[in-house]
Residue frames relative to the residue before (quaternion, step in Angstrom):
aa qw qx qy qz dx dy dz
X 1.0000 0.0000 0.0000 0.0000 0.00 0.00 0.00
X 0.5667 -0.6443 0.4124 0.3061 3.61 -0.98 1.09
X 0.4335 -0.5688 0.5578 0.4211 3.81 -0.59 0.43
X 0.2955 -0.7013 0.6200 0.1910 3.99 -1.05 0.74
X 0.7229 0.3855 -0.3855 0.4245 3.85 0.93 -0.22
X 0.4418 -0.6207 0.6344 0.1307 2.89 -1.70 1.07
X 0.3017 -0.6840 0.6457 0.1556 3.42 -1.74 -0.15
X 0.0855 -0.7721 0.6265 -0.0643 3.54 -1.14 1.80
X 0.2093 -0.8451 0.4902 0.0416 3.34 -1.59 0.79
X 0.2096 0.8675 -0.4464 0.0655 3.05 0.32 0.82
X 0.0941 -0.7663 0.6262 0.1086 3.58 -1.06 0.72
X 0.0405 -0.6939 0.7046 -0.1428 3.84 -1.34 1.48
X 0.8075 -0.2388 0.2342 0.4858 3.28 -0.26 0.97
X 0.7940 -0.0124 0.3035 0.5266 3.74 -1.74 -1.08
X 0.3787 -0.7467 0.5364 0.1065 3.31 -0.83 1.74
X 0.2148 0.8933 -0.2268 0.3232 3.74 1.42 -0.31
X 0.7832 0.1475 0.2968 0.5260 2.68 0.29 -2.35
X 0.5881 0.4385 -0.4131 0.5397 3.72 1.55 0.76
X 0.5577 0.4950 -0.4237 0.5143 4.22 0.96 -0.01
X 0.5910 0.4340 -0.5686 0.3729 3.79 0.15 -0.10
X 0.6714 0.5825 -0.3094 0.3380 3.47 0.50 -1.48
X 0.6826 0.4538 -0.1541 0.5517 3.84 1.10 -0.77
X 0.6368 0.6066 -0.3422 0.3308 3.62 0.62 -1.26
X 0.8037 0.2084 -0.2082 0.5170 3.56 0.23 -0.99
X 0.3193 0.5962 -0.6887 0.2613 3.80 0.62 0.43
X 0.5551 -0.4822 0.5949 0.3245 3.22 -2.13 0.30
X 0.8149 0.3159 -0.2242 0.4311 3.55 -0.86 0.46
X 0.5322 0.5432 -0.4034 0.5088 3.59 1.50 0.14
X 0.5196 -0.7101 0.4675 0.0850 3.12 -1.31 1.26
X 0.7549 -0.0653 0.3814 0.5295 2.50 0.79 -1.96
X 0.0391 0.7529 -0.6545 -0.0570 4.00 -0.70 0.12
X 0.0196 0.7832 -0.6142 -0.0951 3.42 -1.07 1.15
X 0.3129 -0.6748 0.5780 0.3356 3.74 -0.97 0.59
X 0.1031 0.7102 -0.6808 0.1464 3.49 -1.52 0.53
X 0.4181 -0.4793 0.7251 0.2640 3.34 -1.82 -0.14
X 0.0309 -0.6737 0.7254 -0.1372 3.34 -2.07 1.65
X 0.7512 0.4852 -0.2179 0.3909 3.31 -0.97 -0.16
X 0.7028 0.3669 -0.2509 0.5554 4.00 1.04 0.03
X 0.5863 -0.5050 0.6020 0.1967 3.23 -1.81 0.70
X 0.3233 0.5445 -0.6270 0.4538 4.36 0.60 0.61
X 0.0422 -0.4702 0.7753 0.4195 3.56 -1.35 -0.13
X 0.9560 0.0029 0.0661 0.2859 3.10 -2.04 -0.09
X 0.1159 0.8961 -0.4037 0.1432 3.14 0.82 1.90
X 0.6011 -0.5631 0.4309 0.3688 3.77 -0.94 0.77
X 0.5607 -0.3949 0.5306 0.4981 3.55 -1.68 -0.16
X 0.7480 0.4894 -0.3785 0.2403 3.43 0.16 -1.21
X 0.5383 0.6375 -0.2657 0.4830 3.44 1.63 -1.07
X 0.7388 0.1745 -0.2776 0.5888 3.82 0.61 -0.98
X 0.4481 0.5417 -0.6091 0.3671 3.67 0.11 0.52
X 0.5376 0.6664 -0.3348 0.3935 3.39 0.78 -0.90
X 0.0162 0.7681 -0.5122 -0.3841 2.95 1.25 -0.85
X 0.4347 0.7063 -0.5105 0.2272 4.32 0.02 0.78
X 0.6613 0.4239 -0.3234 0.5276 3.56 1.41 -0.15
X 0.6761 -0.5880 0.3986 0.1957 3.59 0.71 1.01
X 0.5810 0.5167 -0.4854 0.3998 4.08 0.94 0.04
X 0.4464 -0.5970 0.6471 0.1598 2.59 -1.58 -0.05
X 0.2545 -0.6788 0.6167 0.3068 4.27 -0.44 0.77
X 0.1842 0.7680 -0.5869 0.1783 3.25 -1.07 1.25
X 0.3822 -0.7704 0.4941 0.1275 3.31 -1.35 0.59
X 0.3175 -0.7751 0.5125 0.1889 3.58 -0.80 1.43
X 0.0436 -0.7855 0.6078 0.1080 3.84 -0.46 0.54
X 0.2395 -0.6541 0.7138 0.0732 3.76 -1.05 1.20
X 0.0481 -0.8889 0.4512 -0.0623 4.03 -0.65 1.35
X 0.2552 -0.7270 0.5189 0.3703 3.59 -0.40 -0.53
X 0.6042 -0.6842 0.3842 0.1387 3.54 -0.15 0.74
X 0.6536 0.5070 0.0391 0.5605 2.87 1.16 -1.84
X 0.7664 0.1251 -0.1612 0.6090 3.87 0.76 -0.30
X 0.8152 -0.1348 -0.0730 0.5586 3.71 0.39 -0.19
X 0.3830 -0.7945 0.4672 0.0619 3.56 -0.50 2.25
X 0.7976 -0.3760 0.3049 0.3599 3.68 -1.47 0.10
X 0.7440 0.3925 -0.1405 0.5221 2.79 0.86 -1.66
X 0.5864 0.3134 -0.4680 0.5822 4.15 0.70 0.69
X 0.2522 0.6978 -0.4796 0.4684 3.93 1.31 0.08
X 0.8364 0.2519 0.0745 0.4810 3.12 -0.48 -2.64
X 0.4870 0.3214 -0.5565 0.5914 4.21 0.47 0.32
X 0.6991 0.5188 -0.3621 0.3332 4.02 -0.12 -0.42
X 0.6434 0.5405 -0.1165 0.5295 2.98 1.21 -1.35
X 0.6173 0.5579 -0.3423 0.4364 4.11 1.27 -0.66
X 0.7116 0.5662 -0.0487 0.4131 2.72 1.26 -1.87
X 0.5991 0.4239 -0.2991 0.6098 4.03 1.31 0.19
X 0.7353 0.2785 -0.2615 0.5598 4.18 0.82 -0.08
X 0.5209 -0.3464 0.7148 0.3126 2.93 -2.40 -0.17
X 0.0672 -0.7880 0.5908 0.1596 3.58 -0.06 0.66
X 0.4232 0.6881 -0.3048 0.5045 4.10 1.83 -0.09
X 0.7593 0.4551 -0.1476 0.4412 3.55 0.98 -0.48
X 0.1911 -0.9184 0.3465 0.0056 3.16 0.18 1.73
X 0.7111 0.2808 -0.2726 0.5841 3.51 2.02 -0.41
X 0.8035 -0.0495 -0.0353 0.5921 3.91 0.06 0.65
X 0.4992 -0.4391 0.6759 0.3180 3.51 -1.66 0.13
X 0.8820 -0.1077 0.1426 0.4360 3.59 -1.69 0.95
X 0.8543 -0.3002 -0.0109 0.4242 3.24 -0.87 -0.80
X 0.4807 0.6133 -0.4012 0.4814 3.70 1.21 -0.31
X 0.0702 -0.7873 0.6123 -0.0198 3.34 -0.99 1.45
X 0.7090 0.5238 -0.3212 0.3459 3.29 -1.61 0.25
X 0.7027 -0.6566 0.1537 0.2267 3.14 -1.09 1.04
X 0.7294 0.2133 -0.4619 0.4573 3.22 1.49 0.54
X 0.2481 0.3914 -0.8218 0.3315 3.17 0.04 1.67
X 0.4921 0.6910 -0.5295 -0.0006 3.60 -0.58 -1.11
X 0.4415 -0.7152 0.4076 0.3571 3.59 -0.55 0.69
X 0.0438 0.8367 -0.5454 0.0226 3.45 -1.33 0.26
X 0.1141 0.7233 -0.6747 -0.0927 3.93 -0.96 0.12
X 0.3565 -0.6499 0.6610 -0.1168 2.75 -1.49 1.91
X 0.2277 -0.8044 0.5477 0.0327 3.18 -0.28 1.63
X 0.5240 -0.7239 0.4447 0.0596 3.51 -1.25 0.70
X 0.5598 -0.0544 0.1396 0.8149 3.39 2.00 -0.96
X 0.7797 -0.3875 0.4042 0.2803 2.77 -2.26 0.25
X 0.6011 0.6075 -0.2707 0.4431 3.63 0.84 -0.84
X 0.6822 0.4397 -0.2099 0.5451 3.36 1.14 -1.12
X 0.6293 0.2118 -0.4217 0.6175 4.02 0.61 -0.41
X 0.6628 0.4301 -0.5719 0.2207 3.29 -0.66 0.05
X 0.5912 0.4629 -0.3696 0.5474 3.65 1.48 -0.80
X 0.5893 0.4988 -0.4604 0.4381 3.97 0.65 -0.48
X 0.8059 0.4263 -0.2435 0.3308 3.41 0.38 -0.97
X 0.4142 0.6224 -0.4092 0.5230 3.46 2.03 -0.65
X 0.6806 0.4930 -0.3265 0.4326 3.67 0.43 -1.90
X 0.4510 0.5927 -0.4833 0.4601 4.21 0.60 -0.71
X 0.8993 0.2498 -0.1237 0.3371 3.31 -0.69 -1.47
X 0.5932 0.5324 -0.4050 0.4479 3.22 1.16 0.32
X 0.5548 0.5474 -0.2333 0.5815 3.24 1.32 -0.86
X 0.8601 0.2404 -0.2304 0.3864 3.81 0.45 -0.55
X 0.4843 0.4809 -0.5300 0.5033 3.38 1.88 0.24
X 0.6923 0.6105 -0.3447 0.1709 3.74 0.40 -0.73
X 0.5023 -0.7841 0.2317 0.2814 3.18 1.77 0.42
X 0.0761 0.9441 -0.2648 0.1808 3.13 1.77 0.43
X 0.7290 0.1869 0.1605 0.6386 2.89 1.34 -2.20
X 0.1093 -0.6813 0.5763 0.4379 3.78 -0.78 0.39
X 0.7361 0.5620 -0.3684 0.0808 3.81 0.27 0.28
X 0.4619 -0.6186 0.2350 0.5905 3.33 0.50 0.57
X 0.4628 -0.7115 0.4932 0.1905 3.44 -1.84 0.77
X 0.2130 -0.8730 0.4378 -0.0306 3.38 0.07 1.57
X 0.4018 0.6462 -0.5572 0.3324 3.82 0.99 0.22
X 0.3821 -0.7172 0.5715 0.1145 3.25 -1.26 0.95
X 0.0523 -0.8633 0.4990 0.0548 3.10 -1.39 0.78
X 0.2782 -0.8668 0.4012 -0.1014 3.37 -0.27 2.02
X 0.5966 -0.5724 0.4731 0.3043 3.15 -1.41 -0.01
X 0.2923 -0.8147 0.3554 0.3529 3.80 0.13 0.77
X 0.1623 -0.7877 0.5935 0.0319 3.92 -0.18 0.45
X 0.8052 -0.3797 0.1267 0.4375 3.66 -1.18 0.14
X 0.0369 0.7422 -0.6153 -0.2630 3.45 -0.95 0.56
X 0.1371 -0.7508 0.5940 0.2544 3.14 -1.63 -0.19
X 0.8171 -0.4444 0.3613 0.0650 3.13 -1.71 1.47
X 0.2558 -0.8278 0.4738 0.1575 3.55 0.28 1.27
X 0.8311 -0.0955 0.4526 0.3088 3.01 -1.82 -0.04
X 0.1960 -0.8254 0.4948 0.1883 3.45 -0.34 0.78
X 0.3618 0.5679 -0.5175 0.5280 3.88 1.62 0.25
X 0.7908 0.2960 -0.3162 0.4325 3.80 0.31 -0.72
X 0.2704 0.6809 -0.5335 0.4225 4.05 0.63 0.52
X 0.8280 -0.2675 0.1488 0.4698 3.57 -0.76 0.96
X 0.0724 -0.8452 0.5285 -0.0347 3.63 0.68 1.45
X 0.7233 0.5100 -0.3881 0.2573 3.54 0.89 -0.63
X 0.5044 0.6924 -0.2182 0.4675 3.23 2.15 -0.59
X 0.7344 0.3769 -0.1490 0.5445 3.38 0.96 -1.09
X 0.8441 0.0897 -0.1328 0.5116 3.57 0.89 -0.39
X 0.0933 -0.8914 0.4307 0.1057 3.52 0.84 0.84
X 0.6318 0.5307 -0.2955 0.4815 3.49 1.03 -1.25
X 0.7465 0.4455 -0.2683 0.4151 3.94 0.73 -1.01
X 0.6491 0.4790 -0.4322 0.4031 3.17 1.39 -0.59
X 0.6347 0.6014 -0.3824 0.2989 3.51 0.99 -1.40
X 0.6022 0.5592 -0.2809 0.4957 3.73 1.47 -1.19
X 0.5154 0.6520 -0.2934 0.4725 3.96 0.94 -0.91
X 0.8033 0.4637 -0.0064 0.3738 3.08 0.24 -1.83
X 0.5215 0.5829 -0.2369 0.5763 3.72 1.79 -0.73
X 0.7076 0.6034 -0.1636 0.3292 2.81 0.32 -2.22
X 0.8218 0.4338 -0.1328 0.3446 3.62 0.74 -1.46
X 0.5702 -0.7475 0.1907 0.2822 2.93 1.51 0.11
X 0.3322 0.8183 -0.1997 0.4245 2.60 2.25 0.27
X 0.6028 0.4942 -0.2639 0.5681 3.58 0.93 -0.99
X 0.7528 0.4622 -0.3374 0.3254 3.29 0.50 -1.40
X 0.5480 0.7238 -0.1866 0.3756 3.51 1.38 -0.85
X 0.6585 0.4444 -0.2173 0.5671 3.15 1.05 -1.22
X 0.6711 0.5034 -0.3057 0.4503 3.62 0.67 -0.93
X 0.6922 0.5008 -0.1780 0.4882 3.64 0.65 -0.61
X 0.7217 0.3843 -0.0986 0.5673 4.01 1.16 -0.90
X 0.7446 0.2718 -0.1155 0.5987 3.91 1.08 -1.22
X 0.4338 0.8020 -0.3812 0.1526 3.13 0.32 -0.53
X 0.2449 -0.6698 0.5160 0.4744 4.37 -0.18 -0.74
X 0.0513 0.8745 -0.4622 -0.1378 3.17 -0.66 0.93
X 0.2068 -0.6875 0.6771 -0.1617 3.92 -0.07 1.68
X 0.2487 -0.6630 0.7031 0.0647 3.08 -1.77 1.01
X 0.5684 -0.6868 0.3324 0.3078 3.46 -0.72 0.64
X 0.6066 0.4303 -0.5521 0.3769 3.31 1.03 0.68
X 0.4184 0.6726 -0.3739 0.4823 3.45 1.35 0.31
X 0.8016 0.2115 -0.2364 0.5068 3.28 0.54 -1.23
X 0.3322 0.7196 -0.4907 0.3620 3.58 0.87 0.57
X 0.8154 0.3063 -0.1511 0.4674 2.89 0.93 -1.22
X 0.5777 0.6045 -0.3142 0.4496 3.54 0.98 -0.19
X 0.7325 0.4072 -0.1767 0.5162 3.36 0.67 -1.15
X 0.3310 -0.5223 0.6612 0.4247 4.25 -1.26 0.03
X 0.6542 -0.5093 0.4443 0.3394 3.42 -1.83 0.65
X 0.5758 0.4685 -0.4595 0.4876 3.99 1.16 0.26
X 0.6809 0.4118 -0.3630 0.4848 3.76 0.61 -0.71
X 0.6148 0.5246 -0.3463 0.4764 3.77 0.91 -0.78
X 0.6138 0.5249 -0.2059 0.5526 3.92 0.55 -0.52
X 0.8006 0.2661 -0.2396 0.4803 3.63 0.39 -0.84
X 0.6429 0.5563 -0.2565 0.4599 3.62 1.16 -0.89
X 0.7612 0.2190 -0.0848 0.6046 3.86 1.14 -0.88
X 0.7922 0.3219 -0.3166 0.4106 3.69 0.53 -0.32
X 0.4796 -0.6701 0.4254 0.3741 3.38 1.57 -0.15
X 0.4008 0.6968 -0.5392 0.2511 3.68 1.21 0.36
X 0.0116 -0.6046 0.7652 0.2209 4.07 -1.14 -0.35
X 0.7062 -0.4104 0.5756 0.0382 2.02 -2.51 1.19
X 0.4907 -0.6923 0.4397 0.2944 3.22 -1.74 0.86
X 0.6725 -0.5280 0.4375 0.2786 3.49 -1.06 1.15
X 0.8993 -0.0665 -0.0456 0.4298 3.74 -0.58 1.46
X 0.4814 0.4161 -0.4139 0.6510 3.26 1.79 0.85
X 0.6938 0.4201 -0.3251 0.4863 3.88 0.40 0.67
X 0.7371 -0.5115 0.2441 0.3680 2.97 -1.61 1.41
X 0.9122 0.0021 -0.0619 0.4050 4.03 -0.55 -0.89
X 0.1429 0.6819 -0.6902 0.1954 3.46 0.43 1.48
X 0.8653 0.0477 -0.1568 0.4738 3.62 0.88 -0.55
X 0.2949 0.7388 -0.5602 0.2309 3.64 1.14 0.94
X 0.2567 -0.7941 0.5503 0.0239 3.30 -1.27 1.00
X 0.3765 0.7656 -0.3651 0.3725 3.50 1.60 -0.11
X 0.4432 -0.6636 0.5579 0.2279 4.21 -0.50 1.39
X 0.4817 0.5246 -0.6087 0.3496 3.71 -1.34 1.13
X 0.6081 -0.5108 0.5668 0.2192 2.98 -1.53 -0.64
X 0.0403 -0.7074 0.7043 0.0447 3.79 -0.75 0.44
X 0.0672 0.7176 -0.6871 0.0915 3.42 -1.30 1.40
X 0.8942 -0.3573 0.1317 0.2354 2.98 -1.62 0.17
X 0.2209 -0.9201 0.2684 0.1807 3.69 -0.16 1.25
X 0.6331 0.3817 -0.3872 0.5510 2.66 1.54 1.18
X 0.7328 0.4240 -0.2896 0.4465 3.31 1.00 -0.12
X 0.2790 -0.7705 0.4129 0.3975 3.09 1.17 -1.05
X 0.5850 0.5390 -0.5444 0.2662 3.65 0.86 0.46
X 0.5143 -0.5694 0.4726 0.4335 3.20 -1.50 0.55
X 0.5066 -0.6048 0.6059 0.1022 2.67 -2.66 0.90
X 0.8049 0.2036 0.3571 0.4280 2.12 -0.17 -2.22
X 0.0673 -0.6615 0.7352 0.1322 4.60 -0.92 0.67
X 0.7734 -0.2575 0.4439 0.3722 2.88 -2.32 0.36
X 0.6677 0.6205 -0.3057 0.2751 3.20 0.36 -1.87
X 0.7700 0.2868 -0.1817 0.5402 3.69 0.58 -0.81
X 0.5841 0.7369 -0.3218 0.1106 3.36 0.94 0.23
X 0.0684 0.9404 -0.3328 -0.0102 3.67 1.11 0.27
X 0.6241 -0.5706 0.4518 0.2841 3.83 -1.44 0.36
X 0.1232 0.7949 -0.5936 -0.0239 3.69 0.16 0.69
X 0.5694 -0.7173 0.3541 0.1894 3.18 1.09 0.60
X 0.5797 0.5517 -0.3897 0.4557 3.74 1.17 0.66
X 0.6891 -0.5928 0.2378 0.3424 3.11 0.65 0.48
X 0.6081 0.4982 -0.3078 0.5360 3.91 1.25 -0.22
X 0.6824 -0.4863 0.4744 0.2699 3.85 -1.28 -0.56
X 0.2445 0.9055 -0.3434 0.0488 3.58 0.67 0.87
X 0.1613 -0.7335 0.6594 0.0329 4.02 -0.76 0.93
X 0.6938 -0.4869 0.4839 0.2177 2.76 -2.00 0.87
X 0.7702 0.3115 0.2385 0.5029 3.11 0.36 -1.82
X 0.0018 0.7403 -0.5823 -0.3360 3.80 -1.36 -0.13
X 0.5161 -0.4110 0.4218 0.6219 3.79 -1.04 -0.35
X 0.9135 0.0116 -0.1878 0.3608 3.80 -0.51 -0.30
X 0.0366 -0.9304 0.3049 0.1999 3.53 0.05 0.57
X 0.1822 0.8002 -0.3244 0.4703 2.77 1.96 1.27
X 0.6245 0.4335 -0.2423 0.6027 3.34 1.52 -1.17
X 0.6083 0.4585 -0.4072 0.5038 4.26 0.62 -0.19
X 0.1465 -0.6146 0.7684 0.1018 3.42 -1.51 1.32
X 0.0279 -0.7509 0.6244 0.2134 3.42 -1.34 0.01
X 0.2935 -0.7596 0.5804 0.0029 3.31 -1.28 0.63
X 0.4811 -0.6029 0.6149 0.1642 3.27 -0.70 1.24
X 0.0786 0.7842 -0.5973 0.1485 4.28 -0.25 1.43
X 0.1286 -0.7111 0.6892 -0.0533 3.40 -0.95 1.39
X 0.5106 0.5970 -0.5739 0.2315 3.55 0.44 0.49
X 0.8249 0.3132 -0.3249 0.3404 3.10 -1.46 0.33
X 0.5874 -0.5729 0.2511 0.5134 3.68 1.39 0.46
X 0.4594 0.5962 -0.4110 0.5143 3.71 1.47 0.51
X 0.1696 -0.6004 0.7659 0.1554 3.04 -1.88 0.39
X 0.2146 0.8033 -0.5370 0.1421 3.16 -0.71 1.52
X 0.3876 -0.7278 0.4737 0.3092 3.80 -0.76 0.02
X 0.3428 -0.7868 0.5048 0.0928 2.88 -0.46 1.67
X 0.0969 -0.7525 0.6414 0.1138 3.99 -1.19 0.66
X 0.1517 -0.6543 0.7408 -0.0126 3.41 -1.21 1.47
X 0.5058 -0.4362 0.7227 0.1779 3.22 -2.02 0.55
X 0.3154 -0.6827 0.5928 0.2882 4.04 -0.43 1.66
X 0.7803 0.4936 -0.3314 0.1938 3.37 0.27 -1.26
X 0.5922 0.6150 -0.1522 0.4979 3.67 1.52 -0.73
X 0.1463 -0.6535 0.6930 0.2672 3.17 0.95 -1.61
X 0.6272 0.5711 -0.4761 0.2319 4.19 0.43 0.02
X 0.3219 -0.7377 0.4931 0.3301 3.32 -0.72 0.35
X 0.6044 -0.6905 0.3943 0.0493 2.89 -1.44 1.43
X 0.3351 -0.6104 0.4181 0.5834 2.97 1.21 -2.07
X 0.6810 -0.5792 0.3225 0.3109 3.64 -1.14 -0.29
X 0.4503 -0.6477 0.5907 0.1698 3.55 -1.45 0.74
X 0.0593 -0.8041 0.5912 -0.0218 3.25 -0.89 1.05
X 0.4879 -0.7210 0.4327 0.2344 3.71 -0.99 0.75
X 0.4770 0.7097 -0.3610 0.3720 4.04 1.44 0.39
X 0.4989 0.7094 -0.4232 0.2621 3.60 1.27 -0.74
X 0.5456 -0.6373 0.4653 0.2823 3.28 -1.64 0.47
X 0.3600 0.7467 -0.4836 0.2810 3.67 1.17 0.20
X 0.5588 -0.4649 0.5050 0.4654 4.07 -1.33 -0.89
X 0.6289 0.4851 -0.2704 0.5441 3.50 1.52 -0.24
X 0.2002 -0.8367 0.4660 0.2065 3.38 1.15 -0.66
X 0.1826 0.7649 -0.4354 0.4382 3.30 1.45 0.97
X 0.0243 -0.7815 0.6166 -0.0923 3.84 -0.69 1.47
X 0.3462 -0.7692 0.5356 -0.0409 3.64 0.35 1.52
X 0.0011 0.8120 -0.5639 0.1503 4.26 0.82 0.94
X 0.3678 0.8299 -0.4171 0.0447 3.44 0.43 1.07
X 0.4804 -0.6644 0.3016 0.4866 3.97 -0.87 1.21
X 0.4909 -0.4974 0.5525 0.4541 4.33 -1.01 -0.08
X 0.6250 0.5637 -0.3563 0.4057 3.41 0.54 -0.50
X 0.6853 0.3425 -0.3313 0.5507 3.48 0.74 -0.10
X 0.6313 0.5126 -0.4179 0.4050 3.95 1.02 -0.39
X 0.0323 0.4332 -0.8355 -0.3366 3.66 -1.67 -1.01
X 0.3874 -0.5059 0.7579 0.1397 3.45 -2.19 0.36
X 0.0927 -0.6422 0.7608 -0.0148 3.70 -0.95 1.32
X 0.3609 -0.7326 0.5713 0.0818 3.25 -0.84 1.37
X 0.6944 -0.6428 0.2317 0.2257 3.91 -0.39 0.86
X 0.6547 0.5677 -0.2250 0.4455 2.74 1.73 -0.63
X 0.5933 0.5331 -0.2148 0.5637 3.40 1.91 -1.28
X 0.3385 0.7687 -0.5133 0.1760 3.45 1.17 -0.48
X 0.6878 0.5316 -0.2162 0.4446 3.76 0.49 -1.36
X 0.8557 0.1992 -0.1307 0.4594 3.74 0.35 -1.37
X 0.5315 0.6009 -0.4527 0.3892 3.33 1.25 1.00
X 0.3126 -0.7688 0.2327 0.5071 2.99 2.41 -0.44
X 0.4617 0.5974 -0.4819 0.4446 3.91 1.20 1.35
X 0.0728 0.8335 -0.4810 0.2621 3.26 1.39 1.17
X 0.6426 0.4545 -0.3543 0.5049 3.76 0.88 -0.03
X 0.6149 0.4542 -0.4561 0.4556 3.60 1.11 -0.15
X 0.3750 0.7961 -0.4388 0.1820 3.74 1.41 -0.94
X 0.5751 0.6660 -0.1440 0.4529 3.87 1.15 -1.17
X 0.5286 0.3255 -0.5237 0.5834 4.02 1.25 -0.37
X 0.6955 0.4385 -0.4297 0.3734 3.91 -0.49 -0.96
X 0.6518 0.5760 -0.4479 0.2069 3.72 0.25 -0.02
């Protein structure tokens, strides 16, 4: 039987802060950080920091095709850089931040180079888009301290990942941007209130504190997915609670002292809406309790999954 995974390259700055955004996709195998694109054999961090052996920090992603394609790859892969920024990402300079996608076949530059001109006709940026797009050649296999850094160092990455101006970037360039007399009119005055004022809904008076129906439930104002059925469980408090989400790239948290609590607040990056709050009681190995208000969700039912265009989640229900 033919192997079904493929192989992507992509380089954005600090390899770090490029494996969340991939890791928890459906159809991802695997993401390795490393160094590509230079004439070192088997060079160190400290060596391509230097920036004198010509790599590039980058991340090797091993996919299924069939459940999450290239071309949702490279829209992912825009949507994590300054693609305007020809000598490092934010604050990390030198030539082996620079951005890049190393294509694997013909099929793959031609979608990289299709995805370019779409990105630079769409007026997005006023500066020209200056990522390069190569032929992928050997990589090699970081450091095993730098292997899924946000897992192993969550607090340094989350501070890393702030700090660099990176977060702030994405939020400000990718984001949905709607003005509140729009979302006035879109949202009821409960989903408006909880999503922008940070209100929550009353415990067991709301739509999926006890819905049991197989799908997904994503952002009611963006539309990205959160949160699946699959992780979805009874903690018995009256709100919607999951183990886990589907990307947990799309969850900001915040450190919230309101109401005389210390809690961790959870926003939606792409919205900016609050969601509601993570708690450390859940029945999971993470012990992660995902308390989220319905008002901030919709619920794609598995079946619509495909002609709503979340065909890549279609694979939990099987």
């Amino acid at each position: 039987m033919m192997n079904q995974f493929e192989l992507a390259t992509f380089a954005g700055g600090c390899f770090w802060c490029m494996v969340s955004p991939f890791d928890e996709q459906p159809g991802i195998k695997e993401v390795v950080s490393g160094y590509t694109g230079g004439h070192t054999e088997n060079p160190t961090y400290q060596e391509v920091c230097s920036n004198t052996t010509g790599h590039y920090e980058a991340v090797q992603i091993t996919f299924d095709p069939a459940v999450f394609s290239y071309e949702k790859l490279l829209e992912l892969f825009w949507q994590q850089i300054d693609p305007t920024d020809a000598k490092g990402q934010f604050n990390d300079r030198g030539s082996s931040y620079r951005t890049a996608i190393f294509y694997h076949n013909e099929k793959q530059r031609e979608l990289a180079e299709a995805s370019k001109a779409e990105l630079a006709a769409s007026g997005r940026f006023q500066n020209p888009i200056v990522t390069e797009i190569l032929p992928a050649g050997l990589f090699y296999t970081a450091e095993e301290k730098h292997q899924y850094y946000y897992k192993n160092f969550p607090f340094h990455y989350n501070h890393y990942r702030e700090g660099s101006g990176r977060a702030r970037f994405i939020r400000e360039n990718w984001k949905v941007r709607k003005s509140d007399e729009e979302l006035r009119k879109e949202l009821t005055p409960l989903q408006y209130e909880v999503t922008r004022n940070n209100a929550t809904e009353p415990p067991f008076q709301n739509e999926f504190w006890n819905h049991d129906e197989e799908g997904i439930y994503v952002d009611i104002i963006s539309g990205e997915p959160l949160f699946s059925s699959t992780d979805k469980y009874d903690a018995g408090c009256g709100w919607p609670s999951f183990t886990k989400p589907l990307r947990r790239n799309e969850l900001e948290e915040k450190f919230d002292t309101s109401h005389g609590l210390r809690r961790i607040e959870v926003r939606s990056k792409t919205s900016d809406s609050h969601l509601g709050h993570v708690f450390d009681d859940g029945p999971g190995p993470d012990r992660a309790r995902y308390c989220i208000n319905s008002a901030s969700l919709r619920f794609v039912p598995k079946n619509n999954l495909q002609e709503e265009g979340y065909g890549q989640f279609v694979k939990l229900f099987e």
